[in-house]
C-alpha positions as CSV (number, residue, x, y, z in Angstrom):
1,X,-1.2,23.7,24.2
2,X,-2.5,21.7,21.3
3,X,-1.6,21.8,17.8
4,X,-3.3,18.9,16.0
5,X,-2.8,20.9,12.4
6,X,1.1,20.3,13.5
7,X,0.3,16.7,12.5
8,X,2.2,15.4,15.7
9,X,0.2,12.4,17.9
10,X,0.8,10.0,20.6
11,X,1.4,5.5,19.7
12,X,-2.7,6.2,20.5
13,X,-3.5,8.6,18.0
14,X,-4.0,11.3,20.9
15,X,-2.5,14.8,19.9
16,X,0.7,15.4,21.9
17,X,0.1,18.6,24.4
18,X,3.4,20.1,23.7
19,X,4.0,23.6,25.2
20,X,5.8,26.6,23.1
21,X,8.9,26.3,24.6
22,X,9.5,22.6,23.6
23,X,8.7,23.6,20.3
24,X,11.3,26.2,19.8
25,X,13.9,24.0,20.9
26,X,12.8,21.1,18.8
27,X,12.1,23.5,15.6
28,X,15.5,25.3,16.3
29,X,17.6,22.0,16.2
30,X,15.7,21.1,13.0
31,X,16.0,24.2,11.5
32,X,20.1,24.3,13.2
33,X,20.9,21.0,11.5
34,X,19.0,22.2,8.3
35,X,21.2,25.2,8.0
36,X,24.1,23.8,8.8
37,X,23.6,21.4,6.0
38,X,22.9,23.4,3.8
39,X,26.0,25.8,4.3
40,X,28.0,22.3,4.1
41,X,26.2,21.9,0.7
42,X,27.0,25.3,-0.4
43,X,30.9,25.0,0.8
44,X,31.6,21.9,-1.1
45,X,29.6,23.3,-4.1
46,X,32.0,26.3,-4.3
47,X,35.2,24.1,-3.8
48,X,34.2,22.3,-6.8
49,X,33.2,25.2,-8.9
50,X,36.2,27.9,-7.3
51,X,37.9,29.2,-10.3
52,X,41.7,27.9,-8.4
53,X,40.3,24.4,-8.2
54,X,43.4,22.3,-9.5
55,X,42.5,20.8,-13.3
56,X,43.8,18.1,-15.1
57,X,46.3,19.2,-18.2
58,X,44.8,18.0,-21.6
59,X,47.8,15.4,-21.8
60,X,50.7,14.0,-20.0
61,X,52.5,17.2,-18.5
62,X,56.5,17.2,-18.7
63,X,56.1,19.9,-15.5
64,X,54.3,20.8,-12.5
65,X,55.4,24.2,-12.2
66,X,57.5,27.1,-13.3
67,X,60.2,29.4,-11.3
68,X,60.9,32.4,-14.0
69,X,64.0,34.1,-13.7
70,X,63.6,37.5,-15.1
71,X,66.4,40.2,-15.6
72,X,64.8,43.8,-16.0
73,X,66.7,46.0,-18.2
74,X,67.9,43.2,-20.5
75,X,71.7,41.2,-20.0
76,X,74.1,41.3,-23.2
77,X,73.8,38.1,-24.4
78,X,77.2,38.9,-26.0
79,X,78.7,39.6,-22.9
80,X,77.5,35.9,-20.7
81,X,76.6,33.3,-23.6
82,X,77.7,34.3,-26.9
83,X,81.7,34.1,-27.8
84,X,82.0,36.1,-31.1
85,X,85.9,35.9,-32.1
86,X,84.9,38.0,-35.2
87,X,83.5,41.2,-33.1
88,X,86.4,40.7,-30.6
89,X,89.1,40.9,-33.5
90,X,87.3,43.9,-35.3
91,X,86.3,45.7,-31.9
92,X,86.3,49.7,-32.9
93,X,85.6,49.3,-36.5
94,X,82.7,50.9,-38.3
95,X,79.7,49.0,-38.8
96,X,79.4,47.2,-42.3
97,X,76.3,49.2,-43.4
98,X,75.3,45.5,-44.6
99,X,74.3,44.4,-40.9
100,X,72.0,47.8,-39.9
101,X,69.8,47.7,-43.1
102,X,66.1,47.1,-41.9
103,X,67.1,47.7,-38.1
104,X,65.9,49.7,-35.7
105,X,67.8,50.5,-32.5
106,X,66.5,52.8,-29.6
107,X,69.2,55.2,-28.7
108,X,72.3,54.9,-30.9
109,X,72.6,56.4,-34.8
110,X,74.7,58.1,-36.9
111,X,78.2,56.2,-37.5
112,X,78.4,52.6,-35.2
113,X,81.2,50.6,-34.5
114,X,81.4,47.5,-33.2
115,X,82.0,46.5,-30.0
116,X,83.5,43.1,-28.9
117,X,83.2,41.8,-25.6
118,X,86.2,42.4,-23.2
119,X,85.4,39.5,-21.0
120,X,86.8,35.7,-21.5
121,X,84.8,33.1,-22.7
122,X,85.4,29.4,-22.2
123,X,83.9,25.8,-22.8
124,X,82.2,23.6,-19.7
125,X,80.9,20.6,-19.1
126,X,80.6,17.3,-21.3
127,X,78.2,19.6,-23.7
128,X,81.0,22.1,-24.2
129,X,78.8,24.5,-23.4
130,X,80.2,27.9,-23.9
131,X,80.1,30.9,-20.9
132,X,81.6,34.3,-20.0
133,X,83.7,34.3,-17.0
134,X,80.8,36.4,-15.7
135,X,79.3,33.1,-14.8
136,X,81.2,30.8,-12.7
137,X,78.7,29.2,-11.1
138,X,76.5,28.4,-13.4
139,X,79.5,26.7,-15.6
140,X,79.4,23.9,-12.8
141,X,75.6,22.5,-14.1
142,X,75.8,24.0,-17.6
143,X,74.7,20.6,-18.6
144,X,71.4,21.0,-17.2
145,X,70.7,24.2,-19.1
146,X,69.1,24.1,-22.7
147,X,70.2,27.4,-24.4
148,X,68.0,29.7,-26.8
149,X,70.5,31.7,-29.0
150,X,68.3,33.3,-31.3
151,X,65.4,34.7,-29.2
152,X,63.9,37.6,-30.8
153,X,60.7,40.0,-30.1
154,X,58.9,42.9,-31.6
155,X,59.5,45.2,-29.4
156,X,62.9,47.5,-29.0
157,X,62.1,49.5,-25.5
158,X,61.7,48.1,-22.1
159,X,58.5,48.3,-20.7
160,X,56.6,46.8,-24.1
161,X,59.2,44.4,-24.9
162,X,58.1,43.3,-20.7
163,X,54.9,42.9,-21.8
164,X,55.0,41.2,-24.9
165,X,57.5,38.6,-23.0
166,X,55.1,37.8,-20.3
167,X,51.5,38.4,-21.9
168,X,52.3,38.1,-25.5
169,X,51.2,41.6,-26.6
170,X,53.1,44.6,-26.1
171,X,50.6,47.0,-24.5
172,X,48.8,46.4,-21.0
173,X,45.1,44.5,-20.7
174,X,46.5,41.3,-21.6
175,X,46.9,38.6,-19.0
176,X,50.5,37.5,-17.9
177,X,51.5,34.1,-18.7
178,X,51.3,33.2,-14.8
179,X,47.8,33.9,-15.1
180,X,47.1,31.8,-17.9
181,X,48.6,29.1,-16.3
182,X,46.3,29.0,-13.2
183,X,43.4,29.7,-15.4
184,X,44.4,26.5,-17.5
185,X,45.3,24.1,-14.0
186,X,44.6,25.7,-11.1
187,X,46.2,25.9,-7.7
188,X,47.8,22.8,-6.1
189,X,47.5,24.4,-2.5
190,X,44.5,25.8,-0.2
191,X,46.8,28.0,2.0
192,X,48.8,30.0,-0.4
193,X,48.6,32.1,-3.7
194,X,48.7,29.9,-7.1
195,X,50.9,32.4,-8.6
196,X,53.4,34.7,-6.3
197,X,55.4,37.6,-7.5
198,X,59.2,38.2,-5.5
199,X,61.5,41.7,-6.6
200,X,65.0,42.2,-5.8
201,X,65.5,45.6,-7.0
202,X,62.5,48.7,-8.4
203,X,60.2,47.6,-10.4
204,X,60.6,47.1,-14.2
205,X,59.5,49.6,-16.5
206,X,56.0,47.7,-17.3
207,X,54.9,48.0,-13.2
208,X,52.5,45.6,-12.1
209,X,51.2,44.9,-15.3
210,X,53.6,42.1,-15.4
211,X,51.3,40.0,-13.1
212,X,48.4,41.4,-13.7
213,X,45.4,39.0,-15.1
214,X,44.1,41.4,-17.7
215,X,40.7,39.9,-18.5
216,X,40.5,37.0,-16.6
217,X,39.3,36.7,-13.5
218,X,40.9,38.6,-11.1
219,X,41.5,35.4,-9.0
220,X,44.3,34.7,-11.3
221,X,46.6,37.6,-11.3
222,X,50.2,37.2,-9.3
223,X,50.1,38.7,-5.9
224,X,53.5,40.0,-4.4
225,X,55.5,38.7,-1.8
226,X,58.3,40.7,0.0
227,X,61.2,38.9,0.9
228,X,62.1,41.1,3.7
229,X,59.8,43.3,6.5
230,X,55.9,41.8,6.5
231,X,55.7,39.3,3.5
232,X,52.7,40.5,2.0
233,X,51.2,44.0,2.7
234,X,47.9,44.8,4.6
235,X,47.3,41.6,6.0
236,X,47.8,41.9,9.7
237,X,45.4,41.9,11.8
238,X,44.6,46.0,13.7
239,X,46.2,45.9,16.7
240,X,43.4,44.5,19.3
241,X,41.7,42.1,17.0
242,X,42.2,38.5,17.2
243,X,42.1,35.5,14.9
244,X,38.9,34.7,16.2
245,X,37.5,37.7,15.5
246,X,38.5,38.1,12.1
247,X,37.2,35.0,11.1
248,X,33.6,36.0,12.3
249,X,34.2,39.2,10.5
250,X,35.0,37.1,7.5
251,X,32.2,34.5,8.1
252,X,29.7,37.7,8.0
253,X,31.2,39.5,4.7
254,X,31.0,36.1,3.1
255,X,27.3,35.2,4.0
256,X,26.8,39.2,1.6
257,X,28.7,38.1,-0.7
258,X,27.7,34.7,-1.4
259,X,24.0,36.3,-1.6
260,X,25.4,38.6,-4.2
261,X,27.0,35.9,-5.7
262,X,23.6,33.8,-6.6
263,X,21.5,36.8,-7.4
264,X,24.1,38.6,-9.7
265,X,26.4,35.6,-11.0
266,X,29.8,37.9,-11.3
267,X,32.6,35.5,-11.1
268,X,34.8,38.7,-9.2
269,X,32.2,38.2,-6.6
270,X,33.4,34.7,-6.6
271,X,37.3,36.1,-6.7
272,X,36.3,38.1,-3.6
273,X,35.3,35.6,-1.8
274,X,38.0,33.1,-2.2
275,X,40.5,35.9,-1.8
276,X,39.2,36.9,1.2
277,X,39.5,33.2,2.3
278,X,43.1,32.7,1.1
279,X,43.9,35.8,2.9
280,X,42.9,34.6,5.9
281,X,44.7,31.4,6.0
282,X,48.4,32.6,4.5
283,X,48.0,35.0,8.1
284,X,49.6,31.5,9.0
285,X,50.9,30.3,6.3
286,X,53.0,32.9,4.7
287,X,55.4,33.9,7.8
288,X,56.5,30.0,8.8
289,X,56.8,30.2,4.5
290,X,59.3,33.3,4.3
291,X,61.1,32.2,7.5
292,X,64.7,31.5,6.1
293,X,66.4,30.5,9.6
294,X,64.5,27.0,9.2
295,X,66.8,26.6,6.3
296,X,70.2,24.7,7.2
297,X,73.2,26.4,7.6
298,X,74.8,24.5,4.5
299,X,71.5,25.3,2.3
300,X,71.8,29.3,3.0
301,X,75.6,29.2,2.3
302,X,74.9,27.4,-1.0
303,X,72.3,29.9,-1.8
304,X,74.6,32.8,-0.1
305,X,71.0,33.3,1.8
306,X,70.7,36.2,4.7
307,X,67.9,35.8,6.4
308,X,65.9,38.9,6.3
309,X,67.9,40.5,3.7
310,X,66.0,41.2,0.3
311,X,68.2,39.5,-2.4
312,X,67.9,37.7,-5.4
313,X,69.7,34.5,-3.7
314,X,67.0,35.2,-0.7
315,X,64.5,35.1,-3.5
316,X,65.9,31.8,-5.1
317,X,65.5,29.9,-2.1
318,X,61.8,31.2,-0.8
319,X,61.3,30.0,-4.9
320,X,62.1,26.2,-3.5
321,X,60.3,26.6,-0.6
322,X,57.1,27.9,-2.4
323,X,57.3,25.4,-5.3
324,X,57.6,22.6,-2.4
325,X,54.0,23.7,-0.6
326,X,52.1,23.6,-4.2
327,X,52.6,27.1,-5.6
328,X,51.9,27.0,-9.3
329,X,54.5,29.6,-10.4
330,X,56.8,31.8,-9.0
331,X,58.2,34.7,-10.5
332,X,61.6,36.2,-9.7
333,X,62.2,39.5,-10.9
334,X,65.7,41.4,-10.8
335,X,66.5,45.2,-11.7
336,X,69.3,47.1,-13.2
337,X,70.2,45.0,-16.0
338,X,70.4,48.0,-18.9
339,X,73.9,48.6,-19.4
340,X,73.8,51.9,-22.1
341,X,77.3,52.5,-20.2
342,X,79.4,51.3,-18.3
343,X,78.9,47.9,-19.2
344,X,83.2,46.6,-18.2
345,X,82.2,47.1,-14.7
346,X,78.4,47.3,-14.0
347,X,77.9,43.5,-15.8
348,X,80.3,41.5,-13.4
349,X,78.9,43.3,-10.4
350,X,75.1,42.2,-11.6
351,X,76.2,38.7,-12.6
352,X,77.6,38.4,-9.2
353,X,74.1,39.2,-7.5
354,X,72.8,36.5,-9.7
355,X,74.7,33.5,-10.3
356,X,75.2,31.9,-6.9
357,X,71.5,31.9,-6.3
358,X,70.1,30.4,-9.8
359,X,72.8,28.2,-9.6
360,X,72.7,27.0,-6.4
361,X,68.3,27.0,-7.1
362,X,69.6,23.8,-9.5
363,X,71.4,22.1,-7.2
364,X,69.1,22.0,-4.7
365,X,66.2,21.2,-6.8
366,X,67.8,18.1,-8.1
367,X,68.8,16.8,-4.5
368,X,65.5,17.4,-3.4
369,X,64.2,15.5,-6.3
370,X,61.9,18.3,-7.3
371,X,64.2,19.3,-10.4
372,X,62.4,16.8,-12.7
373,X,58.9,18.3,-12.3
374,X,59.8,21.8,-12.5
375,X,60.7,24.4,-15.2
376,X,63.2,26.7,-14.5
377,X,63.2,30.1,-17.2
378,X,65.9,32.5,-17.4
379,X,65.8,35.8,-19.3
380,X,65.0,39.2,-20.3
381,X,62.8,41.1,-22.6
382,X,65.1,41.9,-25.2
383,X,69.0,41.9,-25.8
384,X,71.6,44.2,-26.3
385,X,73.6,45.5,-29.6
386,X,76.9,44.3,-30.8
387,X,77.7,48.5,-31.4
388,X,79.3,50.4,-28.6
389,X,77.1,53.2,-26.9
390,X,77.7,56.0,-25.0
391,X,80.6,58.7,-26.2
392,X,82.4,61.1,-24.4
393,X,82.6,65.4,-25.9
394,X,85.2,64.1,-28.7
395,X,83.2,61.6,-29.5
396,X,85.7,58.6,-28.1
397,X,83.6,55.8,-26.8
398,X,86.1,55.6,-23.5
399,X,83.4,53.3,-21.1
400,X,81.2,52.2,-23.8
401,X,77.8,49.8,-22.9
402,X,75.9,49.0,-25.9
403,X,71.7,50.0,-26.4
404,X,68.5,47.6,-27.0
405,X,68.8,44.5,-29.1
406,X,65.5,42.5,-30.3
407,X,66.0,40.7,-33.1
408,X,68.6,38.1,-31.3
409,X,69.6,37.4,-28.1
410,X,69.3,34.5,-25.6
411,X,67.4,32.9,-23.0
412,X,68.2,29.3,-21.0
413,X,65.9,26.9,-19.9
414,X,66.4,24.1,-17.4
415,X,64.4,21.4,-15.5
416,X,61.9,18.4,-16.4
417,X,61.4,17.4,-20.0
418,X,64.4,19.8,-21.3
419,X,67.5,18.7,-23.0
420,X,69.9,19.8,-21.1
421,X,73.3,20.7,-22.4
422,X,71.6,21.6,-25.5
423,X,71.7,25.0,-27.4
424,X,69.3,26.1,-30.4
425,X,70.0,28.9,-33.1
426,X,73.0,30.8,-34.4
427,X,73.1,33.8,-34.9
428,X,75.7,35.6,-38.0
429,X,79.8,37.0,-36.6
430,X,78.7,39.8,-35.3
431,X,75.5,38.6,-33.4
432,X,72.9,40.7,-35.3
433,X,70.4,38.4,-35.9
434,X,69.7,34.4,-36.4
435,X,71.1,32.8,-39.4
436,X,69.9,29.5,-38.2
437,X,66.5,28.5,-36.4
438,X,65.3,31.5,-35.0
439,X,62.8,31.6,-31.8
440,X,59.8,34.2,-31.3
441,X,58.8,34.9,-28.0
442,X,55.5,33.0,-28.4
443,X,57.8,30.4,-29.7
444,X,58.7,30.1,-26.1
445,X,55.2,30.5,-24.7
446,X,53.9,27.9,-26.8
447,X,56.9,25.7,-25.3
448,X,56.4,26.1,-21.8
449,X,52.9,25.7,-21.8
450,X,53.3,22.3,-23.8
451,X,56.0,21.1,-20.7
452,X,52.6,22.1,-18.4
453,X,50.6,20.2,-19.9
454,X,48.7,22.2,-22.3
455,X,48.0,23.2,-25.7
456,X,48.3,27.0,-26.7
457,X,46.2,27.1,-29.5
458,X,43.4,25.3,-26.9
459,X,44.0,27.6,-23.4
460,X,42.1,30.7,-24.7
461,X,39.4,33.0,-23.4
462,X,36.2,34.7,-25.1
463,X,36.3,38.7,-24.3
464,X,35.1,41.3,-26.0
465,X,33.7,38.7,-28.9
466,X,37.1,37.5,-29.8
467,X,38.9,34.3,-28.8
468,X,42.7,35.7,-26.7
469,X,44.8,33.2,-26.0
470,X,49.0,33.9,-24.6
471,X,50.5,32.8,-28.6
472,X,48.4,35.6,-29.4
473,X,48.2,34.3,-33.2
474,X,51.0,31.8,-33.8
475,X,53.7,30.5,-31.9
476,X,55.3,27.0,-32.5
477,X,56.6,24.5,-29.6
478,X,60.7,24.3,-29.6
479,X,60.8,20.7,-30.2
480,X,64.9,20.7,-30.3
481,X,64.6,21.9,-26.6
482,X,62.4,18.8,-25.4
483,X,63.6,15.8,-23.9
């Protein structure tokens, strides 16, 4: 058959007789190579444009990521870091009124007295650094820890105070300070979350909203990992389907979605994509990831690591091996920290959970030589009052705990460009509230993004007509703390 108007001929200038069977194949390859051009177009086109793709910091970072230590319910800071002789010696006296003016507490009122701590304090290290005996493990690098004293907040209950900690406002909507950080830098890996999310314990009182990326993209919000059971939920494959056909499943939902993508524009369409994507690849990653038996035998006993046990010291080390494979920030979260009672016994039994893991998280960070790039955070949304709590039907205070604190208690930091050994603030005898250099919450923020690389007034996104950023509306870095 003939098709001159093709425009094909012979060396002569004959036509070519080529028969329609010839020309499918030859047009299919064409078209075949075409395609798959294309799609190779298209692939490194959303690479380069993917909301995760990894982002310079505006200037030299101190930090490549952040481990976040976070103790729902709120430690006494009088009980672990602060020594108060003064409390100790006047320990069931009423309250000068002179300390409660302008305060608000959550639970306690009517006539206060003051509750010392009944636990020994002592100093450590060449800093002198002073702890609780609560904390035995942690007195070993005390030197490596850089020590807020006067943290305060605005809020005096648990689940806003949660929220104002992590997203800087104390209501929900807001994006959590993980989030911001992968919206500011990116991810650093292809086959894992940029931002993961580990629980020993329930859930604090804020829920989910504690990794949640508010307004952002949805790409940026903390997904969960469990340290025990299947690591992250839903993501096996139905009994009977391979890998194989998953990933033409996959291949099929994309090719809609990408469609959707260029006509509509929605960056969650985007989100969905690369979600689906990641999903598909931490099917391999994530179990070889949570697998604790590749550890060594002396690296789970410095931990005090069970494999597949769900445990704050379990928790610590899957936080070394994350931070090792390029995760962006990991967040460790551990429950039952609100003493209102029984605070003699329940503390030591908490601080027992906690201290062999963070500590141990040092150690091995600093052998590994990853200590000097990462951030380590330890804290809680608020602290706790230096007034006994909880009375028995005469009104003796016989196993007294003590009730919300915001306007002073303390947080530790440790890692690259801190000064360890270091504290900042005082607070007054009693431990009521700074008397020298207090620290807001976005006073912290503003810090740790600074280590990252970034500037908090800068990292902001339009919504709603109105620039957000995590400082909300002011918030200065901590220079004391910096190396």
């Amino acid at each position: 058959m003939n098709h001159p108007e093709l425009g094909m001929g012979s060396a002569d200038g004959q036509p070519l007789s080529v028969d329609r069977r010839s020309f499918l194949r030859a047009s299919g390859t064409t078209l075949g190579m075409l395609s798959l051009s294309l799609l190779l177009n298209q692939e490194r086109a959303a690479a380069a444009t993917s909301p995760l793709t990894a982002r310079a910091p505006w200037f030299r970072p101190r930090v490549q990521r952040v481990i976040y230590l976070h103790m729902i319910g709120a430690p006494s800071q009088l009980d672990l870091y602060e020594d108060k002789p003064e409390l100790k010696r006047r320990d069931g006296e009423e309250c000068p009124s002179s300390f409660l003016e302008g305060r608000r507490f959550a639970f306690i009122g009517g006539k206060m007295s003051l509750a010392g701590s009944p636990f020994l304090f002592s100093k450590h290290g060449e800093s002198g650094q002073v702890l609780s005996e609560n904390l035995p493990h942690l007195a070993s690098v005390v030197d490596d820890i850089a020590l807020i004293r006067t943290m305060h907040t605005e809020e005096i209950n648990h689940a806003p105070a949660q929220m104002f900690l992590h997203t800087g406002f104390g209501r929900g909507g807001r994006p959590s300070f993980g989030s911001w950080v992968t919206y500011g830098l990116g991810s650093e890996n292809d086959d894992l979350p940029a931002y993961v999310v580990l629980l020993s314990g329930p859930l604090g009182g804020a829920g989910t909203s504690l990794w949640a990326s508010g307004f952002l993209p949805s790409v940026h919000q903390g997904i969960q990992f469990r340290s025990s059971g299947e690591p992250v939920l839903f993501l096996t494959n139905p009994q009977g389907q391979t890998s194989a056909d998953r990933r033409r499943i996959l291949n099929a939902v994309n090719a809609l979605n990408e469609q959707q993508l260029a006509d509509i524009g929605d960056p969650e369409i985007a989100t969905r994509i690369s979600q689906y994507e990641m999903a598909f690849r931490i099917q391999t990653s994530v179990p070889e990831l949570m697998d604790l038996r590749q550890e060594t035998a002396a690296t789970l006993e410095l931990y005090g690591a069970k494999p597949g046990q769900a445990s704050f010291a379990n928790n610590c080390l899957l936080a070394r091996r994350m931070i090792e494979r390029g995760v962006r920030v990991v967040e460790l979260y551990d429950a039952d920290w609100d003493h209102h009672g029984n605070l003699k016994n329940a503390l030591p039994k908490k601080c027992q959970d906690i201290d062999r893991g963070m500590t141990a998280l040092i150690k091995d960070l600093k052998q590994r030589g990853l200590f000097e790039d990462t951030l380590i955070v330890w804290g809680a949304e608020f602290g706790r009052t230096p007034l006994r709590q909880g009375a028995d039907g005469e009104g003796k205070q016989t196993n007294p705990g003590r009730d919300h604190h915001k306007d002073a208690y303390c947080l530790w930091l440790a890692g690259g460009g801190v000064k360890g050994g270091t504290s900042v603030g005082k607070t007054d005898e009693f431990g009521f509230g700074p008397i020298e250099r207090p620290v807001h919450v976005h006073d912290l923020n503003a810090t740790v993004l600074h280590l990252l690389g970034l500037d908090h007034e800068r990292l902001t996104y339009k919504y709603q007509g109105r620039e957000f950023r995590l400082t909300d509306v002011h918030g200065q870095v901590i220079s004391e703390l910096l190396s």
